[in-house]
C-alpha positions as a printed NumPy array, in Angstrom:
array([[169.238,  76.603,  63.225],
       [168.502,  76.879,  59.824],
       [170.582,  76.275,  56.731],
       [169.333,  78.104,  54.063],
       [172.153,  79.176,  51.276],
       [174.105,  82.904,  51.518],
       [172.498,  85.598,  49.939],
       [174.27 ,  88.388,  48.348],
       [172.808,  92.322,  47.515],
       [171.921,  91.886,  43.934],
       [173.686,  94.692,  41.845],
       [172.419,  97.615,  41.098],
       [170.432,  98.03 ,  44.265],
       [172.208, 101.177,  45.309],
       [173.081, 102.811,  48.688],
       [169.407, 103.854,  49.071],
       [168.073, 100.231,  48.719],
       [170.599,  98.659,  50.85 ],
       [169.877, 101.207,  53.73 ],
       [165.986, 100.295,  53.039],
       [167.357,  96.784,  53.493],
       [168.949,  96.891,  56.691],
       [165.951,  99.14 ,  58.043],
       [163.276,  96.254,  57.019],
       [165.284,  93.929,  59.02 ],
       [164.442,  95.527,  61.718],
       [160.859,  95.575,  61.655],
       [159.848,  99.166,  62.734],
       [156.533,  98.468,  62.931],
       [156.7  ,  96.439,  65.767],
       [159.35 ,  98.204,  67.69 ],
       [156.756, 101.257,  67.894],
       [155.049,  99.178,  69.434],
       [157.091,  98.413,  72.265],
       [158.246, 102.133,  72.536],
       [154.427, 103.235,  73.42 ],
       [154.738, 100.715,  76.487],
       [158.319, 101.869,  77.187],
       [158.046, 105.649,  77.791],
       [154.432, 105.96 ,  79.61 ],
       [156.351, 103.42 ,  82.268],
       [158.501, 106.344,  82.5  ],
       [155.972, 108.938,  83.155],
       [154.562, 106.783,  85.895],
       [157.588, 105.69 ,  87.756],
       [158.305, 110.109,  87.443],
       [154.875, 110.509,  88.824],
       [154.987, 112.804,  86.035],
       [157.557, 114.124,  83.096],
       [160.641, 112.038,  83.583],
       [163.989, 113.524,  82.444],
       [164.107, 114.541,  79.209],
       [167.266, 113.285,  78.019],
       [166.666, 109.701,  80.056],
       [163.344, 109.399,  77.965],
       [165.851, 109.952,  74.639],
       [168.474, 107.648,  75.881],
       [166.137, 104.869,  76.875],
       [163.964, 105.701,  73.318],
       [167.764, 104.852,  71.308],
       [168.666, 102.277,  73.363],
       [165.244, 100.033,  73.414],
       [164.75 , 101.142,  69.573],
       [168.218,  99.797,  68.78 ],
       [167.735,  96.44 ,  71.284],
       [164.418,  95.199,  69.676],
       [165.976,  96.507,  66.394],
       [168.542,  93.486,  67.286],
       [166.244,  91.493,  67.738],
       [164.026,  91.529,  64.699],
       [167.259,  91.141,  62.834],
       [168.557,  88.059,  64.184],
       [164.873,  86.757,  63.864],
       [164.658,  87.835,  60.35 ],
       [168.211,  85.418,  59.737],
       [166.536,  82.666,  61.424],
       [163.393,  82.499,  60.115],
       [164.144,  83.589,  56.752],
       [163.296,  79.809,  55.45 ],
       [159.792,  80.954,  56.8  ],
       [159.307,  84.365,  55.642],
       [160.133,  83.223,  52.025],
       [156.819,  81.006,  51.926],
       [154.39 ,  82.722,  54.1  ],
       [152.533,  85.685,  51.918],
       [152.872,  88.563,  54.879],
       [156.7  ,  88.325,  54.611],
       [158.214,  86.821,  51.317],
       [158.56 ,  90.98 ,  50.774],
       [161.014,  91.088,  53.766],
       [164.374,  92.323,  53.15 ],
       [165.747,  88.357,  53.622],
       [163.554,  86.211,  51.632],
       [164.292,  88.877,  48.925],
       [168.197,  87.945,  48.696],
       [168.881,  91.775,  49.537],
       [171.089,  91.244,  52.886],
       [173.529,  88.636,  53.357],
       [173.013,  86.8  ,  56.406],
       [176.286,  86.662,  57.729],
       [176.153,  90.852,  57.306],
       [172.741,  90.74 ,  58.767],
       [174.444,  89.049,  62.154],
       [177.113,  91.215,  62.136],
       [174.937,  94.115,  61.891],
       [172.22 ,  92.601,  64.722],
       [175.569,  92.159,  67.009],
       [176.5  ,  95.861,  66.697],
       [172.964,  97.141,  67.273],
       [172.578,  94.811,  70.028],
       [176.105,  96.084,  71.919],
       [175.444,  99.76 ,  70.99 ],
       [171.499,  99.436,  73.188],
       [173.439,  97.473,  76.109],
       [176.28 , 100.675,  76.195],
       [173.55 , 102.994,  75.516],
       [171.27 , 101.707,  78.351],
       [173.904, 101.457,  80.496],
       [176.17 , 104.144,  80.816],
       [172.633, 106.436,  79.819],
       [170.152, 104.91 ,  82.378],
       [171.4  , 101.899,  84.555],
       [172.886,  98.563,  83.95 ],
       [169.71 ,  97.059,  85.386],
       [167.867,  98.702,  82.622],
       [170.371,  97.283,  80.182],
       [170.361,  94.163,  81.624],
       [166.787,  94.049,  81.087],
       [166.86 ,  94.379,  77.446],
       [169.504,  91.938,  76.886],
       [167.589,  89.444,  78.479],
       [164.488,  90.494,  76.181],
       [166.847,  89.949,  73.499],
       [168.332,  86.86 ,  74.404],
       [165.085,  85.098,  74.95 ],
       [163.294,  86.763,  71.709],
       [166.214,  85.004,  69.355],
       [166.523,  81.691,  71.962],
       [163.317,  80.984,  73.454],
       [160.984,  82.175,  71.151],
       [162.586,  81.93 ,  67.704],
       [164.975,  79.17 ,  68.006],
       [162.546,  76.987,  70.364],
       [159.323,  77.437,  70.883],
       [157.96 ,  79.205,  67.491],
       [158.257,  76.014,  65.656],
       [157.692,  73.399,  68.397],
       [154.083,  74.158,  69.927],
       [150.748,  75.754,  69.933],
       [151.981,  77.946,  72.87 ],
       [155.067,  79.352,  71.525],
       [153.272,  82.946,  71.404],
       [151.836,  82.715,  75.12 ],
       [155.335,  82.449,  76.373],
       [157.772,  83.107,  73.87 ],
       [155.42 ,  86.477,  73.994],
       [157.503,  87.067,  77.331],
       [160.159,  88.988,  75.263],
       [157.846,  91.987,  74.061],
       [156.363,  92.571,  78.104],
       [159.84 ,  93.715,  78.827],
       [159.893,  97.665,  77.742],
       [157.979,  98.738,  80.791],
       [160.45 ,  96.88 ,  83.16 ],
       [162.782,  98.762,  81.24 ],
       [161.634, 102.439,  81.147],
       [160.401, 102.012,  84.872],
       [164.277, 101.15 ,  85.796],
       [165.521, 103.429,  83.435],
       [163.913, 105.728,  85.959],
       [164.191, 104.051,  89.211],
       [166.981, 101.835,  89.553],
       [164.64 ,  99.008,  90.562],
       [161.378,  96.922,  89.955],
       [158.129,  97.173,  91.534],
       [154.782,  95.865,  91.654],
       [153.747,  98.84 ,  89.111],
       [155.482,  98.008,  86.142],
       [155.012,  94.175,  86.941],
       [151.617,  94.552,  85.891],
       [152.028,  96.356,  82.883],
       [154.236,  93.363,  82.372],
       [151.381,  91.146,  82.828],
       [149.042,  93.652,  80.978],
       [151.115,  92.766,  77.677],
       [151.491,  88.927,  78.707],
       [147.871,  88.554,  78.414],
       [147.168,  90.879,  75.409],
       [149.279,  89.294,  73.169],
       [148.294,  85.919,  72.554],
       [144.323,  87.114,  71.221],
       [146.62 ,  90.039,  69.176],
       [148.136,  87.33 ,  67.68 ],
       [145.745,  84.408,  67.397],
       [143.739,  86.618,  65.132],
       [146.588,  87.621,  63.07 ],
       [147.312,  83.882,  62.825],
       [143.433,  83.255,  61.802],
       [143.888,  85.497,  58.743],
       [146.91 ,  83.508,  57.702],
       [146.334,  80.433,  59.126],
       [147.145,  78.098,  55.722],
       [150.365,  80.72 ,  55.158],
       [151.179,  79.061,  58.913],
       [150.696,  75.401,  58.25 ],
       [152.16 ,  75.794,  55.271],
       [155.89 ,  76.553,  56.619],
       [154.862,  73.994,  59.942],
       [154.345,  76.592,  62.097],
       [151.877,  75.424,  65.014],
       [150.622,  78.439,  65.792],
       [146.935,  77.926,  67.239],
       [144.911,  78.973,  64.379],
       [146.652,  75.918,  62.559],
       [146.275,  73.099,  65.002],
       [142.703,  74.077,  66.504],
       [139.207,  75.224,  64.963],
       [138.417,  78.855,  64.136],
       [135.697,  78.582,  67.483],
       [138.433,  76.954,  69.53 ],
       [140.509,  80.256,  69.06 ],
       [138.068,  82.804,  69.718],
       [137.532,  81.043,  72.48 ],
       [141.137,  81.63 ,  73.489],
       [141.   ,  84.668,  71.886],
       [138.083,  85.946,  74.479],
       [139.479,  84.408,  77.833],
       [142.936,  86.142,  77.159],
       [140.883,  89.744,  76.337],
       [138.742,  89.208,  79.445],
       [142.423,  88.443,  81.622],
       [144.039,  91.968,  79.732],
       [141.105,  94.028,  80.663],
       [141.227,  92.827,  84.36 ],
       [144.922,  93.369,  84.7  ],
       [144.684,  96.968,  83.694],
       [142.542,  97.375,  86.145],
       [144.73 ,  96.337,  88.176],
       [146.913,  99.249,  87.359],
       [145.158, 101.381,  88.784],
       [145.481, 100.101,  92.455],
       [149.09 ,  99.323,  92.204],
       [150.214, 102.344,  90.387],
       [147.675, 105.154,  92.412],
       [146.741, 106.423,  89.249],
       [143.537, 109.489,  89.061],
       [140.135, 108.675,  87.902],
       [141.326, 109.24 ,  84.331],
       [143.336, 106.011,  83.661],
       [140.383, 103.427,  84.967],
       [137.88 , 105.266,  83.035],
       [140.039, 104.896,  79.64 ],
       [141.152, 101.543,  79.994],
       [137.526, 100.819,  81.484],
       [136.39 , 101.553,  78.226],
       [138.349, 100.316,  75.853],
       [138.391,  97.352,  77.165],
       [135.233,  96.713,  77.444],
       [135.079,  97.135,  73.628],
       [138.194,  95.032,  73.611],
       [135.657,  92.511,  74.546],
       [132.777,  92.829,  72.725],
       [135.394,  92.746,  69.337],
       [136.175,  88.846,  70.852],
       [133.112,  88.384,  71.648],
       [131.973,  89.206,  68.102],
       [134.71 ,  87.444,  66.528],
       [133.625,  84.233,  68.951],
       [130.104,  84.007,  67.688],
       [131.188,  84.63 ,  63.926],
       [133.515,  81.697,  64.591],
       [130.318,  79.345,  65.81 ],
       [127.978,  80.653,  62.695],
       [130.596,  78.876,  60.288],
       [132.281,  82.286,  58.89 ],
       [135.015,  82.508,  57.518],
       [137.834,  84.142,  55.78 ],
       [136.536,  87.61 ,  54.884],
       [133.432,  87.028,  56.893],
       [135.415,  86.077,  60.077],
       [137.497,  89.778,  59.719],
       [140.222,  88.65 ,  62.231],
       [141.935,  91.431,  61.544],
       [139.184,  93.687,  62.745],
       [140.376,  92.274,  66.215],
       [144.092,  92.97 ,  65.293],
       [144.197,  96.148,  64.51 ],
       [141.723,  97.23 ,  67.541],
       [143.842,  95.22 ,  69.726],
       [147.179,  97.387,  68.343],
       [145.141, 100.886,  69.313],
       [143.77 ,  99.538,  72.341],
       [147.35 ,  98.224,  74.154],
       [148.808, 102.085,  72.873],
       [145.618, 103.937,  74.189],
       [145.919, 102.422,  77.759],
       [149.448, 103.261,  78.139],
       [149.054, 106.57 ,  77.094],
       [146.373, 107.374,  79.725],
       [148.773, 105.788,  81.854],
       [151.076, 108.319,  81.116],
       [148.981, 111.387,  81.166],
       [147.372, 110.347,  84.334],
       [149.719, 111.766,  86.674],
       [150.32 , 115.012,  84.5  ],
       [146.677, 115.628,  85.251],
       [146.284, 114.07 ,  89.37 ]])
């Protein structure tokens, strides 16, 4: 735990900045992210348009569970966020939200998903996201984040949940199906990572963070970087077995991730020439990796609309 002193919303910051406030804590960004793997787990346990009002209900409740999340892990790393350049703009480092508020406010979030996913979908679904919670704040960000080179290869656990979730939001139960999209977003987020990490590497070791890019060369990481692209594009794949899906679905994820590759590929052999900084262009990598993981699942939803 971390004890970092009480901060108070400066005056003068008005009802518009403290709602601001409360929404950066959250972190939408990344919880769109795990929506676009929630709901096309949906369409495929349907075998086509689920339930309107179950897709709503499960949208609220996972928004409002990794909304918990990201709050609790803005409280507990907010001795990290204040020294790292991507975050010192965060609501926390900023002295905006209080952190005792900021708890109260992840608690309330975090029972309204758990009522919302239960009484709306299934306790099994709920159940689900609590545990995504629960190891997000204890696993990763209490535990591993600041203990080993690995903490995003398993502490990444937390963010494969959302297709469990929408495909027993629909179902009642788990299959082999949304198991591997499970495993699809296990193995895509350590090189969607890694190269964020390469960008800010020195923001990393800077707060002792030991995130790969910090304890290993740039060449090392690529390396990584590759293997775990190669392992993502072969476990969508997969998907295509297990779930039954049309001819659309392989020939999209096919595709893109066979670019997938080449972009770690690239980034590899920039790596070995010596590059880096601008001339490495992690991010290049990052942000393909963000439209790649959102493309797949979306054929993955369409697919049984059109077979």
């Amino acid at each position: 735990m971390h004890n970092a002193p009480s901060r108070t919303v400066p005056v003068g910051t008005g009802l518009g900045g403290v709602v601001r406030a409360y929404v950066g804590l959250t972190k939408p960004r990344i919880i769109e992210l795990l929506l676009v793997t929630t709901i096309p787990a949906m369409f495929l346990a349907a075998g086509g348009l689920p339930p309107l009002g179950l897709v709503l209900v499960t949208f609220v409740g996972g928004t409002l569970s990794a909304a918990a999340a990201n709050v609790f892990n803005s409280v507990l790393d907010r001795d990290i966020d204040a020294s790292m350049r991507r975050t010192r703009r965060r609501p926390m480092p900023r002295d905006l939200v209080d952190p005792r508020a900021a708890y109260a406010f992840a608690t309330v979030l975090g029972i309204g998903s758990l009522l919302m996913l239960g009484l709306g979908a299934n306790w099994l679904s709920a159940g689900l996201s609590l545990l995504a919670m629960l190891y997000y704040v204890f696993v990763y960000t209490i535990w591993l984040k600041r203990r080993t080179p690995q903490n995003i290869v398993w502490g990444g656990v937390a963010g494969c949940f959302p297709p469990l979730i929408g495909w027993t939001a629909v179902t009642g139960s788990i299959a082999l199906t949304p198991l591997v999209l499970f495993a699809i977003v296990f193995f895509w987020t350590p090189p969607h990572t890694w190269a964020l990490g390469l960008r800010y590497r020195e923001d990393y070791a800077r707060v002792d963070v030991p995130m790969l890019p910090v304890v290993a060369s740039a060449p090392v990481v690529t390396r990584q970087i590759l293997v775990y692209a190669v392992l993502t594009v072969a476990t969508s794949l997969v998907l295509w077995p297990a779930a039954g899906t049309g001819w659309l679905y392989p020939l999209v994820a096919g595709a893109l991730g066979a670019w997938l590759v080449v972009e770690a590929f690239q980034l590899l052999r920039r790596a070995r020439a010596g590059q880096t900084d601008a001339a490495l262009n992690p991010m290049r990598l990052f942000h393909y990796s963000n439209s790649y993981l959102a493309l797949v699942f979306i054929a993955a939803a369409v697919d049984p609309l059109v077979f």
